[in-house]
C-alpha positions in Angstrom: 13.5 -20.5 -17.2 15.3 -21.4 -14.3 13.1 -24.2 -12.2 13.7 -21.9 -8.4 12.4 -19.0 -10.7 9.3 -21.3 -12.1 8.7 -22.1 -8.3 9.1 -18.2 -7.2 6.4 -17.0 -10.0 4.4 -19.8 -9.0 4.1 -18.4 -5.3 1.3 -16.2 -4.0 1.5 -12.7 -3.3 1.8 -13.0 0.4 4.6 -15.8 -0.1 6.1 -13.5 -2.8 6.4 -10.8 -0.2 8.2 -13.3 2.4 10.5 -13.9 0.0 11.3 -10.3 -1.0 11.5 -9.3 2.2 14.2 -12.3 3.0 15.6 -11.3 0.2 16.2 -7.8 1.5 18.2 -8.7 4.5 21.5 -9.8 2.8 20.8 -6.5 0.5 20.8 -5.0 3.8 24.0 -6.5 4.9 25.9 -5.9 1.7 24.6 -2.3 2.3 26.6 -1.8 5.0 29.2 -3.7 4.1 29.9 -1.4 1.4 29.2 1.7 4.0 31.6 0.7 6.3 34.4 -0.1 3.9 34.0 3.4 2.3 32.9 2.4 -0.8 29.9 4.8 -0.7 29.7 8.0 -0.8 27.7 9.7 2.5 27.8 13.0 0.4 27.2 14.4 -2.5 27.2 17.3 -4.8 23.7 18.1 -6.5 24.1 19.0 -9.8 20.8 21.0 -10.1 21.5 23.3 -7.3 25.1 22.6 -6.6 24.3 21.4 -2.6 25.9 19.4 -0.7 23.6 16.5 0.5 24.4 14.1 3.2 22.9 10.4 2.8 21.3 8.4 6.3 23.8 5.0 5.6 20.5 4.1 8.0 17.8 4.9 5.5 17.7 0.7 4.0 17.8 -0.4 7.5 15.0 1.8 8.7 12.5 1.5 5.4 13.5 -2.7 6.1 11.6 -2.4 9.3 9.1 -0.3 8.3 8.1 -3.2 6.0 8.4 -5.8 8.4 6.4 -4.0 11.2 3.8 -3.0 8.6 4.1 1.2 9.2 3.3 4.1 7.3 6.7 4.6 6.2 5.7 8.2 5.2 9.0 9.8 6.7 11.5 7.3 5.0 9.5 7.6 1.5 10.3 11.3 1.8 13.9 10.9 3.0 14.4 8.3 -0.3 13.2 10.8 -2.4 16.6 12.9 -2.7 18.9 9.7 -2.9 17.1 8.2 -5.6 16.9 11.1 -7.9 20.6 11.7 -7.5 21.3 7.9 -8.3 19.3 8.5 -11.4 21.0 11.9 -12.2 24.1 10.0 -11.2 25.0 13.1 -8.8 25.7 10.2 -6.1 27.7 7.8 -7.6 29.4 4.5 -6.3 29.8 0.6 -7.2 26.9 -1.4 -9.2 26.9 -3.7 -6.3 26.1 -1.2 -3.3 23.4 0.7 -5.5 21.7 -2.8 -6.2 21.1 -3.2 -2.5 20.2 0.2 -2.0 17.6 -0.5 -5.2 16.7 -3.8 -4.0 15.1 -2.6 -0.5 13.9 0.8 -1.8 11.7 -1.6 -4.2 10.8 -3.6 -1.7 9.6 -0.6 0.3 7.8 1.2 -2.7 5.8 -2.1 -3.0 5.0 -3.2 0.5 4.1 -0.2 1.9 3.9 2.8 -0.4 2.0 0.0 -2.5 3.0 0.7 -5.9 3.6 -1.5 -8.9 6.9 -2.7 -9.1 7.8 -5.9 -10.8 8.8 -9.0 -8.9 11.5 -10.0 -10.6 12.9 -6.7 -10.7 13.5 -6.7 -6.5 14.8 -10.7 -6.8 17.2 -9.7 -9.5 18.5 -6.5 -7.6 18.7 -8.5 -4.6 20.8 -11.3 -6.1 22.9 -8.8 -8.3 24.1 -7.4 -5.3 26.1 -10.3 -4.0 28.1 -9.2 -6.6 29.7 -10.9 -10.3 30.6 -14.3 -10.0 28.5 -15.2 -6.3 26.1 -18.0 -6.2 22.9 -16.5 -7.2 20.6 -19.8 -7.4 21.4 -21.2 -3.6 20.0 -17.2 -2.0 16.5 -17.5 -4.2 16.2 -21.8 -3.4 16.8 -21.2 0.3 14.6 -17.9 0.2 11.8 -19.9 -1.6 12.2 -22.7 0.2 12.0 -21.4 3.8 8.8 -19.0 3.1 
């Protein structure tokens, strides 16, 4: 194992969650990166019912805050609810990149404020994998772990 990944494992919870959530931010940026060079998608077709559905582009930023400010988040758990099952049905499709961001602070936000059981690692690899093939994965996590 990778010695930045022995020192994030070896973290608390509450340190763990510092890093996630700095994690999150460049998600967030790559997030509308991708948005605002049009490689996502802000509609899609549902396959089950055959409606059109139009994404918030705002809904990463929005659940973000929610888990710095420590809020209920009940709205934006509801308003993910659509966009995820169409990722998973792959009704809304676009690149791996832009859907690990979106995963990355969805995760985040399912486990700091919907509290719910999602792996560690799982958020830290989304997070990283969205910097895209080939980026410098290692500096992100050091400076990440280092700073919190």
């Amino acid at each position: 194992m990778n010695e930045i990944a022995k020192k994030f494992f070896a973290l608390s919870e509450g340190v763990k969650k510092k890093v996630h959530i700095s994690m999150a931010e460049p998600s967030l940026n790559n997030w509308k990166s991708f948005v605002e060079n049009g490689e996502v998608p802000l509609s899609y077709r549902e396959s089950v019912v055959g409606t059109v559905q139009v994404v918030d582009p705002e809904l990463p930023e929005r659940a973000l805050e929610a888990i710095k400010s420590q809020s209920s988040g009940e709205k934006i758990a509801k308003d993910y609810q659509e966009p995820i099952c169409s990722m998973q049905d792959e009704d809304w499709v676009f690149n791996d990149d832009a859907q690990m961001a979106y995963y990355a602070i969805y995760n985040t936000f399912s486990k700091y404020v919907e509290h719910k059981e999602i792996d560690d690692w799982v958020i830290v690899n989304q997070a990283l994998s969205s910097l895209g093939q080939g980026a410098d994965i290692f500096t992100p996590l050091k400076q990440a772990v280092e700073q919190c």
